[in-house]
BALOBA-1460 file (C-alpha; in Angstrom, 3 decimals):
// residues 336
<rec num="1" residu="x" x="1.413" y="16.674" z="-33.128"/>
<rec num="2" residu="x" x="4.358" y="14.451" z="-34.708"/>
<rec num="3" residu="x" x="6.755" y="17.002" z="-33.364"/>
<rec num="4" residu="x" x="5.107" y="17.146" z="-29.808"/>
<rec num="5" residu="x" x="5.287" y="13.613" z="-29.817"/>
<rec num="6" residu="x" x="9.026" y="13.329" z="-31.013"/>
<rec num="7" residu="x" x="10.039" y="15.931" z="-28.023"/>
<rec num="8" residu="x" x="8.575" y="13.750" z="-25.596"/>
<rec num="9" residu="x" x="9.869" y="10.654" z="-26.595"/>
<rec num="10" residu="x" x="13.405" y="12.368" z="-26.873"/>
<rec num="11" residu="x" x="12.791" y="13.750" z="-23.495"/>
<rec num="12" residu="x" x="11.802" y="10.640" z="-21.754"/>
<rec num="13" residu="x" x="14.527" y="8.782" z="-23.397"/>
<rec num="14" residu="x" x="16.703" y="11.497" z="-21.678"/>
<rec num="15" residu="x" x="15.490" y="11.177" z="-18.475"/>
<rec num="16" residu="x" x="15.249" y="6.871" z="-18.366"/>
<rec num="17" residu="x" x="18.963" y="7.319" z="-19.322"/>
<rec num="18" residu="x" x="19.850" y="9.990" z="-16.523"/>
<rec num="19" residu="x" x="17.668" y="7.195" z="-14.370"/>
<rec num="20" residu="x" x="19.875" y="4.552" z="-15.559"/>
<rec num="21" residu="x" x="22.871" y="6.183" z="-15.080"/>
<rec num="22" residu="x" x="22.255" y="7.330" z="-11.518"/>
<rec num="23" residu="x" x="20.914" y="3.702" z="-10.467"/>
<rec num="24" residu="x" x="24.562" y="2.577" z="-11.849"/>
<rec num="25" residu="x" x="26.164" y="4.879" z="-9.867"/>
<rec num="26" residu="x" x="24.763" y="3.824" z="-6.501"/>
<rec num="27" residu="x" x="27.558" y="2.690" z="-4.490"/>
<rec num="28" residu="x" x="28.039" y="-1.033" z="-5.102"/>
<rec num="29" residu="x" x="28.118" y="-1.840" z="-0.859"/>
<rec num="30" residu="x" x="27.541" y="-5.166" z="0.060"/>
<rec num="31" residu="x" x="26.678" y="-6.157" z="3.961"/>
<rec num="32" residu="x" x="28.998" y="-9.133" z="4.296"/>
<rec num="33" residu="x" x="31.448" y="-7.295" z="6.848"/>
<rec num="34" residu="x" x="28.466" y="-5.134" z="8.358"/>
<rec num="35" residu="x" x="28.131" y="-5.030" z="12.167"/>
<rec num="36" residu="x" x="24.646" y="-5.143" z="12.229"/>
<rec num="37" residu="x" x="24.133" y="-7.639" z="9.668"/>
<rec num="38" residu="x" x="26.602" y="-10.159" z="11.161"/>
<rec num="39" residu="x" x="24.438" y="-9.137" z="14.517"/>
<rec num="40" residu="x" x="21.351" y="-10.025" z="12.624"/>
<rec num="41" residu="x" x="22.475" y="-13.181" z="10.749"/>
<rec num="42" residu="x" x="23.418" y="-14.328" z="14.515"/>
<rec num="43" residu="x" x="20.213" y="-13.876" z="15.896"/>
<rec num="44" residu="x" x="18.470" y="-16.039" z="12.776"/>
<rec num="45" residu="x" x="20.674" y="-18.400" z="13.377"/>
<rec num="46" residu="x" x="20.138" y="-18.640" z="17.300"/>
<rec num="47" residu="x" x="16.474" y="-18.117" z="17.310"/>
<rec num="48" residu="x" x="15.380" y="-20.012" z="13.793"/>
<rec num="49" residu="x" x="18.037" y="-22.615" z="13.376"/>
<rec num="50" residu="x" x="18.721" y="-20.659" z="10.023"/>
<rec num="51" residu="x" x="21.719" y="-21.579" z="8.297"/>
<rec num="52" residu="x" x="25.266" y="-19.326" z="9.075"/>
<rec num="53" residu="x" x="26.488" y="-19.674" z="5.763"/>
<rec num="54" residu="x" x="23.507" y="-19.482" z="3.294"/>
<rec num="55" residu="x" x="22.879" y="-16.459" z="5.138"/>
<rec num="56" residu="x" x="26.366" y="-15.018" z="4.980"/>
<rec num="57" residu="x" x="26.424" y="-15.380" z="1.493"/>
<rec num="58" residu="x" x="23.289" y="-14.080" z="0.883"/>
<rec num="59" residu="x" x="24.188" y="-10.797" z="2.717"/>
<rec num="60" residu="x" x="27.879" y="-10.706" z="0.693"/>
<rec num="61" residu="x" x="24.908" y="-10.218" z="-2.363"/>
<rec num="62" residu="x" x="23.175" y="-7.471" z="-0.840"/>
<rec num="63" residu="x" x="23.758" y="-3.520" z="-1.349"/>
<rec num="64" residu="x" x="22.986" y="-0.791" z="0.168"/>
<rec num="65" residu="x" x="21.117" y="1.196" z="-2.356"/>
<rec num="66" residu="x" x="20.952" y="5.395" z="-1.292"/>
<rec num="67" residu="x" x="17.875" y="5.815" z="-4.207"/>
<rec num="68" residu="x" x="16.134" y="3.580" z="-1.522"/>
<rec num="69" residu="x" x="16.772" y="5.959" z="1.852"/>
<rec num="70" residu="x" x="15.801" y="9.160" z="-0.834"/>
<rec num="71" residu="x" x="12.301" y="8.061" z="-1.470"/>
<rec num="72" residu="x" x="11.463" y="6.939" z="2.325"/>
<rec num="73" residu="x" x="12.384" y="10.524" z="3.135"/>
<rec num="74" residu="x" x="9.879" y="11.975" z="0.663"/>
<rec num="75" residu="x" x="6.707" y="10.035" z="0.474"/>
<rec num="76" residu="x" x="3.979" y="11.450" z="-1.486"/>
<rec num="77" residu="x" x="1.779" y="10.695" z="0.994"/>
<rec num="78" residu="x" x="3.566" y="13.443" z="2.941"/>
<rec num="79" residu="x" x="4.637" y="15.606" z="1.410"/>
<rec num="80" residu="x" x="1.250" y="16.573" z="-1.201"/>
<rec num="81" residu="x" x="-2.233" y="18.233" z="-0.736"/>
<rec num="82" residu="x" x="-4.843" y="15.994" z="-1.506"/>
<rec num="83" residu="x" x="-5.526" y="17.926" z="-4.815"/>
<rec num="84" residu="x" x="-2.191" y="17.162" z="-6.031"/>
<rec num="85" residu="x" x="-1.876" y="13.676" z="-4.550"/>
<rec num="86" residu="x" x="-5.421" y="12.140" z="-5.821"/>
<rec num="87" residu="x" x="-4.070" y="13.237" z="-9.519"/>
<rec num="88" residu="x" x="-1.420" y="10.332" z="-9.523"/>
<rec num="89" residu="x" x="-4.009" y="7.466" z="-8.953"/>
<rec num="90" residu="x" x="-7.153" y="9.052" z="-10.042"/>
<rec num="91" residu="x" x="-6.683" y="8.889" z="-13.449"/>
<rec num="92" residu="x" x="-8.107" y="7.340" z="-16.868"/>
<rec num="93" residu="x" x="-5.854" y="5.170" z="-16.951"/>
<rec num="94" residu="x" x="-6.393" y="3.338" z="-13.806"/>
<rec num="95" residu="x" x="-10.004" y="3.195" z="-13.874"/>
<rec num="96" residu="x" x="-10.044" y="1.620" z="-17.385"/>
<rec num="97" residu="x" x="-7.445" y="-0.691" z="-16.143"/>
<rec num="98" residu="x" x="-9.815" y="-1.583" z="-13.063"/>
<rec num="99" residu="x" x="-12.743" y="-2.545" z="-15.027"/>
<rec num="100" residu="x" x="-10.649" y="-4.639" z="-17.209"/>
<rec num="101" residu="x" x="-8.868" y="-6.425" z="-14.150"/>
<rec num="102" residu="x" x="-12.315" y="-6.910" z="-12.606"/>
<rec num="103" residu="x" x="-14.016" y="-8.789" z="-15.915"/>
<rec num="104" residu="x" x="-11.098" y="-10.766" z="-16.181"/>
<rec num="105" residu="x" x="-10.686" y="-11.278" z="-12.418"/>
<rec num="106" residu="x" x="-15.024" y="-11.537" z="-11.980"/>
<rec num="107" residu="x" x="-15.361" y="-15.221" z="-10.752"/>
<rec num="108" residu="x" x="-12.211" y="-14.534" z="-8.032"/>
<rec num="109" residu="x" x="-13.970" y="-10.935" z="-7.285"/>
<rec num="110" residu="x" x="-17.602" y="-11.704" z="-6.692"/>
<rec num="111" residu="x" x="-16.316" y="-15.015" z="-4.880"/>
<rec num="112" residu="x" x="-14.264" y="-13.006" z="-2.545"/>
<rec num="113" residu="x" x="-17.177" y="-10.529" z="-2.063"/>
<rec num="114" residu="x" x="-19.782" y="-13.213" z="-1.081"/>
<rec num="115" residu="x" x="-17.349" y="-15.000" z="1.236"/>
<rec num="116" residu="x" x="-15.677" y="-12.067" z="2.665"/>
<rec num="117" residu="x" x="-18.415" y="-8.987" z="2.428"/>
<rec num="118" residu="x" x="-16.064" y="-6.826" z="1.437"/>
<rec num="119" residu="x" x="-17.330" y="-4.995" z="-1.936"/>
<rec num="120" residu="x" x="-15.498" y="-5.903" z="-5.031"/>
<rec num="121" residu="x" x="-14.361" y="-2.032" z="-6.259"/>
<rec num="122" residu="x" x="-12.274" y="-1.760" z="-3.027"/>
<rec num="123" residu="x" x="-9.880" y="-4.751" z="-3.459"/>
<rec num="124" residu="x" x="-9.650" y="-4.046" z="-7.198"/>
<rec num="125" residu="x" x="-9.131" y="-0.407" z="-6.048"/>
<rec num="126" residu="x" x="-6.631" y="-1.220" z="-3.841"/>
<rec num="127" residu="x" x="-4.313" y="-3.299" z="-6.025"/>
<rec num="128" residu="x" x="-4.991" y="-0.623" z="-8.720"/>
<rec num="129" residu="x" x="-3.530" y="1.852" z="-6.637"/>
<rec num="130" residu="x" x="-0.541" y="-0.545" z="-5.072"/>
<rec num="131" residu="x" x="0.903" y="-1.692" z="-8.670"/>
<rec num="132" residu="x" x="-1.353" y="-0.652" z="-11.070"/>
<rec num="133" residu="x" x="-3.293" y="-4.503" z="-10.709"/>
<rec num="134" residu="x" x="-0.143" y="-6.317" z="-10.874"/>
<rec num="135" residu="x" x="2.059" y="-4.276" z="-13.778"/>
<rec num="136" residu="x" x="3.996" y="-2.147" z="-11.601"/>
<rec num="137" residu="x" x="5.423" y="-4.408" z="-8.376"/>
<rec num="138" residu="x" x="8.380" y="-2.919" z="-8.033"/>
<rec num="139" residu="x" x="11.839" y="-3.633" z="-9.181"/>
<rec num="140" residu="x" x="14.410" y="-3.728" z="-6.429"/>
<rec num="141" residu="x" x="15.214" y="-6.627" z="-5.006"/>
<rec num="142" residu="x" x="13.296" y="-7.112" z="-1.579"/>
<rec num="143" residu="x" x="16.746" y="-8.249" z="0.396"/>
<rec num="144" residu="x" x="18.545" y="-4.820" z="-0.972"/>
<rec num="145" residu="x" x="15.502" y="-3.121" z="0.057"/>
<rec num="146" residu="x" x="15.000" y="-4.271" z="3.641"/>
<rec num="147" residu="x" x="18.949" y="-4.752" z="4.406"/>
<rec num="148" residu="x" x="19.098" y="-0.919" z="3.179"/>
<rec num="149" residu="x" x="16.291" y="0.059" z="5.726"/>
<rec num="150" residu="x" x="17.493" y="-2.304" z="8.439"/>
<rec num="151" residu="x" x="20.919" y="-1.463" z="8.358"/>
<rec num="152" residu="x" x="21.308" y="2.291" z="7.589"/>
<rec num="153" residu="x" x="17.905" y="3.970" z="8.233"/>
<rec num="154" residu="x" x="18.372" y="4.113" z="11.683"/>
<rec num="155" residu="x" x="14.916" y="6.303" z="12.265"/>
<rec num="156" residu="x" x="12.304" y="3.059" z="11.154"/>
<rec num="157" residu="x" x="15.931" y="0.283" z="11.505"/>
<rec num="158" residu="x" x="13.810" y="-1.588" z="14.162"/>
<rec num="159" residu="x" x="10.456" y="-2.148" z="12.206"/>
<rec num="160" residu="x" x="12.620" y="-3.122" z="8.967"/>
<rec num="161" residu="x" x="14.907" y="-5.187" z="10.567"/>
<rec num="162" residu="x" x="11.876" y="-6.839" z="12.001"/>
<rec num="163" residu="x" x="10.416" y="-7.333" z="8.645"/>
<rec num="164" residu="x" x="13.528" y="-8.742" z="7.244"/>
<rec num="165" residu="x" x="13.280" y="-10.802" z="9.608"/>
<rec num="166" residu="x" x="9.614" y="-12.044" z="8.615"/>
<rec num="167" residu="x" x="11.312" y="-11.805" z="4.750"/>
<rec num="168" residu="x" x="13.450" y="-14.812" z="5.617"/>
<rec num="169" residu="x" x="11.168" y="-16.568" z="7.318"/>
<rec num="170" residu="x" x="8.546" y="-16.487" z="4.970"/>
<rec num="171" residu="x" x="11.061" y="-17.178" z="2.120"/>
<rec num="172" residu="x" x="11.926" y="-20.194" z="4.402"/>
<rec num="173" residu="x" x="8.301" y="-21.302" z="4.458"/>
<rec num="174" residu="x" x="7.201" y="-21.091" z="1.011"/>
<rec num="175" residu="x" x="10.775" y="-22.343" z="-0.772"/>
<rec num="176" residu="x" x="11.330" y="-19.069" z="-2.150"/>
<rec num="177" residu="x" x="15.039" y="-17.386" z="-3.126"/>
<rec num="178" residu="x" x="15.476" y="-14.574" z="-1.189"/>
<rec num="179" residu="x" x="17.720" y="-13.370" z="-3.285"/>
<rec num="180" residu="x" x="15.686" y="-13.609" z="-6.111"/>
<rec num="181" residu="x" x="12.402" y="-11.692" z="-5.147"/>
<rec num="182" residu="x" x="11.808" y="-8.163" z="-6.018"/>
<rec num="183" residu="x" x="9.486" y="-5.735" z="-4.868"/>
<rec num="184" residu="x" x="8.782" y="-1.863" z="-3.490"/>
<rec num="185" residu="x" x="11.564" y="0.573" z="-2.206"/>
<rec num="186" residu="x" x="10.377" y="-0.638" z="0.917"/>
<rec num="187" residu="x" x="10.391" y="-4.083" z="0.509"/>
<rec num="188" residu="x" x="6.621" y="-4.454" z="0.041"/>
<rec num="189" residu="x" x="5.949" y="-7.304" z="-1.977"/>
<rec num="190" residu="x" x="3.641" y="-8.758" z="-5.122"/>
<rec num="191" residu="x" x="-0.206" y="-7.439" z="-6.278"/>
<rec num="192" residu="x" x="-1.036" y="-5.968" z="-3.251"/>
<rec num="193" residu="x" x="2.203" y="-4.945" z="-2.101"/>
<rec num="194" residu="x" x="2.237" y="-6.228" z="1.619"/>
<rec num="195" residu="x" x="5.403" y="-6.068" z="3.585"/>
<rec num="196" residu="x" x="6.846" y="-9.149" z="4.663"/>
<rec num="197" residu="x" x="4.871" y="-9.516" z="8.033"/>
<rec num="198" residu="x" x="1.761" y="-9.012" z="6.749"/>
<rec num="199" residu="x" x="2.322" y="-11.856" z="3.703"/>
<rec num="200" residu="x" x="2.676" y="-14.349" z="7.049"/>
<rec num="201" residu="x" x="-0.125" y="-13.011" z="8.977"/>
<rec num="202" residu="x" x="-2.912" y="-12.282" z="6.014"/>
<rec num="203" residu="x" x="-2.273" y="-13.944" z="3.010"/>
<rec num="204" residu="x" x="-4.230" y="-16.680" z="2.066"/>
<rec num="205" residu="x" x="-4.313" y="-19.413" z="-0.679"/>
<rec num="206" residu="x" x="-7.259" y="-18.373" z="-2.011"/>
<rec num="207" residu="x" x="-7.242" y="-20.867" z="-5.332"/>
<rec num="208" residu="x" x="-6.190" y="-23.828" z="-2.741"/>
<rec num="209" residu="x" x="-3.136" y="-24.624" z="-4.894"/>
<rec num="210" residu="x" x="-0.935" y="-25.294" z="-1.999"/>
<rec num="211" residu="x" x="0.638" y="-21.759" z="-1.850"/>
<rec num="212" residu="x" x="-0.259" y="-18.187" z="-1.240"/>
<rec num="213" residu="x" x="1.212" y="-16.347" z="-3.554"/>
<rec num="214" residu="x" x="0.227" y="-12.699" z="-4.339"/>
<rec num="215" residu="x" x="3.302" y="-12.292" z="-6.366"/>
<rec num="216" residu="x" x="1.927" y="-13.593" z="-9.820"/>
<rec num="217" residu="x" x="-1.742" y="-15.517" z="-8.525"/>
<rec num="218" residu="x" x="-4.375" y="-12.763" z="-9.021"/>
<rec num="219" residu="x" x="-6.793" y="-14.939" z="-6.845"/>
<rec num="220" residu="x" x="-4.891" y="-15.555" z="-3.967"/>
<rec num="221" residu="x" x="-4.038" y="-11.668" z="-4.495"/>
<rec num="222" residu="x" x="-7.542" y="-10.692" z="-4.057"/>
<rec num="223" residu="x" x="-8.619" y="-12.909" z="-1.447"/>
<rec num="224" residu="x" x="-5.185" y="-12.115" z="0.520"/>
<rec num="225" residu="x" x="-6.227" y="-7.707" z="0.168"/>
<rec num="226" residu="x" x="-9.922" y="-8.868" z="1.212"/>
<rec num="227" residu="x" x="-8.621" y="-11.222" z="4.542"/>
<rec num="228" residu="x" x="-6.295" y="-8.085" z="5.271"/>
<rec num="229" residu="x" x="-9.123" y="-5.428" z="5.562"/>
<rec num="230" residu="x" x="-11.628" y="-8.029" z="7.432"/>
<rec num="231" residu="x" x="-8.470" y="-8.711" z="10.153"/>
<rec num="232" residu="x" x="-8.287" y="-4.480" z="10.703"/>
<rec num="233" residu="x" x="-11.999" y="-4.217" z="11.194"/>
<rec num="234" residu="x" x="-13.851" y="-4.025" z="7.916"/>
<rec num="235" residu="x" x="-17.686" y="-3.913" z="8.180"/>
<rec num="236" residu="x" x="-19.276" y="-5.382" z="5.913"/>
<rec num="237" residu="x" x="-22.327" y="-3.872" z="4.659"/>
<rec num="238" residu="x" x="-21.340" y="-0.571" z="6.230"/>
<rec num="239" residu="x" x="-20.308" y="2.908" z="4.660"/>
<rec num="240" residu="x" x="-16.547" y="4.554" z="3.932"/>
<rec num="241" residu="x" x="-16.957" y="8.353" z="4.421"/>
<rec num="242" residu="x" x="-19.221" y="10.764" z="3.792"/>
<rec num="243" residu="x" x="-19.122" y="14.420" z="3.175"/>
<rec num="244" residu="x" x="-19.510" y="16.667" z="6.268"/>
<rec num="245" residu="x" x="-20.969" y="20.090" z="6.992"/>
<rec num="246" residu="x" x="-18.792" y="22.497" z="9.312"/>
<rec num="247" residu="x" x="-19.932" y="25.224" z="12.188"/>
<rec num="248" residu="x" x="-17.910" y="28.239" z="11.980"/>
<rec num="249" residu="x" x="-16.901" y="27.335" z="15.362"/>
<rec num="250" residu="x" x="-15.605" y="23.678" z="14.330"/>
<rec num="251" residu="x" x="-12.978" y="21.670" z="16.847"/>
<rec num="252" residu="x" x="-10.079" y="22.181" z="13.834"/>
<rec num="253" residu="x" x="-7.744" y="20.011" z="16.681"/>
<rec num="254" residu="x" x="-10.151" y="16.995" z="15.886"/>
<rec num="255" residu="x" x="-9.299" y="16.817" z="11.920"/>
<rec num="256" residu="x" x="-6.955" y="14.341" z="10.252"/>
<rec num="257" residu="x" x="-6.658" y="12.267" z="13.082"/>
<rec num="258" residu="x" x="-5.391" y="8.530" z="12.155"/>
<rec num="259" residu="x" x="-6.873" y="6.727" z="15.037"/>
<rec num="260" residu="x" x="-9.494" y="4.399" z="15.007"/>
<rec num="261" residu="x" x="-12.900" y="6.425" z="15.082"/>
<rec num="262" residu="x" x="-14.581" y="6.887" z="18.908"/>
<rec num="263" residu="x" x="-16.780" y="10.268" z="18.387"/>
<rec num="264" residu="x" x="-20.364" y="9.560" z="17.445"/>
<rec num="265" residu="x" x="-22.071" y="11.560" z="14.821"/>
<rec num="266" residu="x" x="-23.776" y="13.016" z="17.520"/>
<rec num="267" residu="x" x="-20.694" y="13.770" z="19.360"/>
<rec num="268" residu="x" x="-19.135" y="15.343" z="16.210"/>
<rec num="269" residu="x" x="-22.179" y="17.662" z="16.237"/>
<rec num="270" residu="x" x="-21.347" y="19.288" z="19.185"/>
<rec num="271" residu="x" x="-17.702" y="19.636" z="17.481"/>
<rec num="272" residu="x" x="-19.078" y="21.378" z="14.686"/>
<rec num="273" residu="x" x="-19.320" y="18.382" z="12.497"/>
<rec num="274" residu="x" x="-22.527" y="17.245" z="10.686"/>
<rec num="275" residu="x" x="-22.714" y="14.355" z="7.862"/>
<rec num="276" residu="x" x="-24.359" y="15.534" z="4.630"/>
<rec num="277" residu="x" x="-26.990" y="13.356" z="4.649"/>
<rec num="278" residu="x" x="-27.926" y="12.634" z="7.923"/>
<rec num="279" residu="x" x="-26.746" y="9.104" z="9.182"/>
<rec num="280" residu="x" x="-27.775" y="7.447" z="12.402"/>
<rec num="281" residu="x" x="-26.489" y="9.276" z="15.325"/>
<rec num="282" residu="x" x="-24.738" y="6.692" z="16.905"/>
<rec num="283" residu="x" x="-22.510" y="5.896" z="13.678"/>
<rec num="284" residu="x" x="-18.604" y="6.607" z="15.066"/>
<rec num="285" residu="x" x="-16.341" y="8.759" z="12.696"/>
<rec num="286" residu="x" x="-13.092" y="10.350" z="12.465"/>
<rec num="287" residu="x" x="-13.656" y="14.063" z="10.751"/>
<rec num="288" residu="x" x="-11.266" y="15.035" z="7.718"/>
<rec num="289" residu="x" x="-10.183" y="18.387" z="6.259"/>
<rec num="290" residu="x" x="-8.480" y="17.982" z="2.719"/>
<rec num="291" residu="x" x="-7.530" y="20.936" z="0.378"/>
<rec num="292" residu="x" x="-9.408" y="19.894" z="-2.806"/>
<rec num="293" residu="x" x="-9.185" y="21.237" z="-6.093"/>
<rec num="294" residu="x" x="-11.372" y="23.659" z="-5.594"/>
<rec num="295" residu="x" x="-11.042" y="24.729" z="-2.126"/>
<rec num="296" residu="x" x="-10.889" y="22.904" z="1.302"/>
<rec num="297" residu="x" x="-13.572" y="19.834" z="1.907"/>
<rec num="298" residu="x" x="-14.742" y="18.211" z="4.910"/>
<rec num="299" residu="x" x="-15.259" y="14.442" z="5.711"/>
<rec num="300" residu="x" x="-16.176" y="12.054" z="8.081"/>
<rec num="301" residu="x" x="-14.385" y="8.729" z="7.918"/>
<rec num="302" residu="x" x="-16.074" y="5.946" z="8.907"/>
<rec num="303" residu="x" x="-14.521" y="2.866" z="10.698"/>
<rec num="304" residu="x" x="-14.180" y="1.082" z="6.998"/>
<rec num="305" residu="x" x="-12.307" y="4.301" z="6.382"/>
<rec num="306" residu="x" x="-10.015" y="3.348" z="9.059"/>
<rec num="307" residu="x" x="-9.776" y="0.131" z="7.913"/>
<rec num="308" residu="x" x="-8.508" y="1.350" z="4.702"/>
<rec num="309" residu="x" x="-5.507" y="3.510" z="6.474"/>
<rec num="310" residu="x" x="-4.261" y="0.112" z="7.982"/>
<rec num="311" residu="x" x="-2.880" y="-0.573" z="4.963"/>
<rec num="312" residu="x" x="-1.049" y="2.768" z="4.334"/>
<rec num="313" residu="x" x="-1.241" y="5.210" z="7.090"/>
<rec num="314" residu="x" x="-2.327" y="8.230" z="5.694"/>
<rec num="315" residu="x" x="-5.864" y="9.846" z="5.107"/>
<rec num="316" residu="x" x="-4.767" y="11.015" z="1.616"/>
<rec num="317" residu="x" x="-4.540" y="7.071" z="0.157"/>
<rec num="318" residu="x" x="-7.366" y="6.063" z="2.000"/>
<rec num="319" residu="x" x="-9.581" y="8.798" z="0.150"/>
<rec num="320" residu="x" x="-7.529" y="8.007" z="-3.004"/>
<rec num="321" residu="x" x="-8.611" y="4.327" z="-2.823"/>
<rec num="322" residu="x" x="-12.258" y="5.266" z="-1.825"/>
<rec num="323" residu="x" x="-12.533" y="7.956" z="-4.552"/>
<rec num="324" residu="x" x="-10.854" y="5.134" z="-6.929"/>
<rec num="325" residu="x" x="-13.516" y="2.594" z="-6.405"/>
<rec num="326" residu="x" x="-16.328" y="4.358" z="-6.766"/>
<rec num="327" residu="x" x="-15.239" y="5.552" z="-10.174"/>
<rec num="328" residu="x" x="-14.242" y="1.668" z="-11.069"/>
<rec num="329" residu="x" x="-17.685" y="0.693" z="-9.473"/>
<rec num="330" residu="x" x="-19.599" y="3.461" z="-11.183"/>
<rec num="331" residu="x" x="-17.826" y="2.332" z="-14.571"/>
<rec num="332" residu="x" x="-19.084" y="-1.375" z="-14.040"/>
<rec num="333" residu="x" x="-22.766" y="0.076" z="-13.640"/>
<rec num="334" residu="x" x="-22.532" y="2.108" z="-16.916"/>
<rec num="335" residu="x" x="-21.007" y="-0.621" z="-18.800"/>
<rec num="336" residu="x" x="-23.203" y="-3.726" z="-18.258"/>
């Protein structure tokens, strides 16, 4: 055991120094003589009043950083079957940090829950699977990471330079330093990791301190995760997904379809798609093929399953984060 133990500390020391030493080698680039970015910092300046020369310096401090452009071109999400994908957040670990982070979070949770309706284990799910409730927020700095994606990702530069925008703004509006802040590769940003757009349009001041901040406030964190999943259609009171029994002559063309649900159960029945149990007939769903661990399963998302995929489009984290919380909620049960 000593031994095994002494290889794999040897071996991750290896491979945090390879890290290291690849992260210094990233091309130092800045964005003060950019095209774009001097286009950009014009357009602040025109259309916000922002200021030419706080801005210019602040883009002489960012770099373009090429670790950033690898990992948007290999998302797990995309690029992993379910069974491999639900192993990296359904583990031990994170469910025994979720029932911690909901006793010490309780008053803020079953608040949120009465207020909002939405039940506790998904928001503590949710920021379990974002940053592992708060530990893991991400280290690059958010102006690197959305003048990288703005500037030279030209295949999402319009949504990112959009969200940069949103990133100054908001900095603007709650006093922040821009340059300062650090989140995801993708500039997503504090507990529940929302991008820049959604921290102006759903997070709330949930403690009513005189600032939302999701960045280090657990309560505004978890009433901020619970405002974002009422504003994309949450029911409250209503199912997530449910397991589903196929014809041999299922509609495979309806399956893993991210749009919001419009078949009825009963209309999925005539696809070849039946809920196991029975639920009302009039009950929408989208229907979901994953390859499991054991072989390929079929689901029926509901429209809180939908809900879920507004905050990371893909069926995969949707199921992770549903699978997630009823471990954490199942672990609550058995412990009190």
């Amino acid at each position: 055991m000593k031994i095994r133990l002494k290889i794999g500390f040897i071996s991750l020391l290896v491979a945090l120094l390879v890290s290291a030493g690849q992260a210094s080698a990233e091309p130092e680039r800045s964005y003060s003589d950019n095209d774009k970015a001097q286009a950009f910092i014009e357009r602040m300046v025109s259309e916000h009043g922002a200021d030419r020369a706080e801005l210019q310096a602040l883009f002489a401090g960012a770099h373009y950083k090429q670790s950033i452009i690898d990992a948007m071109t290999r998302p797990a999400e995309k690029v992993k079957l379910w069974k491999d994908y639900r192993k990296i957040f359904i583990t031990e670990k994170r469910l025994r940090q979720g029932l911690q982070f909901w006793r010490e979070q309780r008053s803020w949770l079953e608040k949120m829950q009465a207020e909002f309706g939405v039940p506790i284990e998904y928001v503590v799910a949710i920021i379990g699977v974002e940053t592992y409730y708060g530990r893991y927020a991400g280290n690059y700095r958010v102006i690197d990471a959305l003048s990288t994606l703005a500037f030279d990702y030209p295949a999402r530069s319009p949504f990112f330079t959009k969200e940069l925008e949103h990133f100054l703004l908001l900095s603007k509006e709650q006093k922040l330093k821009p340059a300062e802040l650090k989140g995801s590769y993708a500039g997503a940003m504090g507990y529940g990791q929302f991008m820049p757009s959604s921290y102006r349009a759903y997070a709330v001041d949930y403690d009513d301190d005189g600032v939302a901040d999701i960045w280090a406030n657990p309560a505004d964190a978890i009433g901020s995760v619970a405002n974002y999943f009422i504003r994309h259609g949450w029911q409250p009171g209503e199912g997530v997904v449910v397991r589903a029994r196929i014809s041999a002559d299922y509609n495979a063309e309806l399956v893993n379809k991210l749009a919001k649900p419009k078949l009825t159960i009963a209309q999925l029945a005539e696809q070849g798609f039946s809920p196991v149990p029975e639920m009302n007939a009039d009950i929408k769903a989208m229907p979901l093929r994953l390859q499991g661990q054991a072989g390929v399963e079929f689901w029926l998302g509901l429209q809180n399953y939908y809900a879920i995929t507004r905050y990371n489009h893909s069926f995969r984290y949707a199921m992770a984060v549903t699978q997630l919380a009823e471990q954490i909620a199942e672990g609550m049960r058995a412990s009190e």
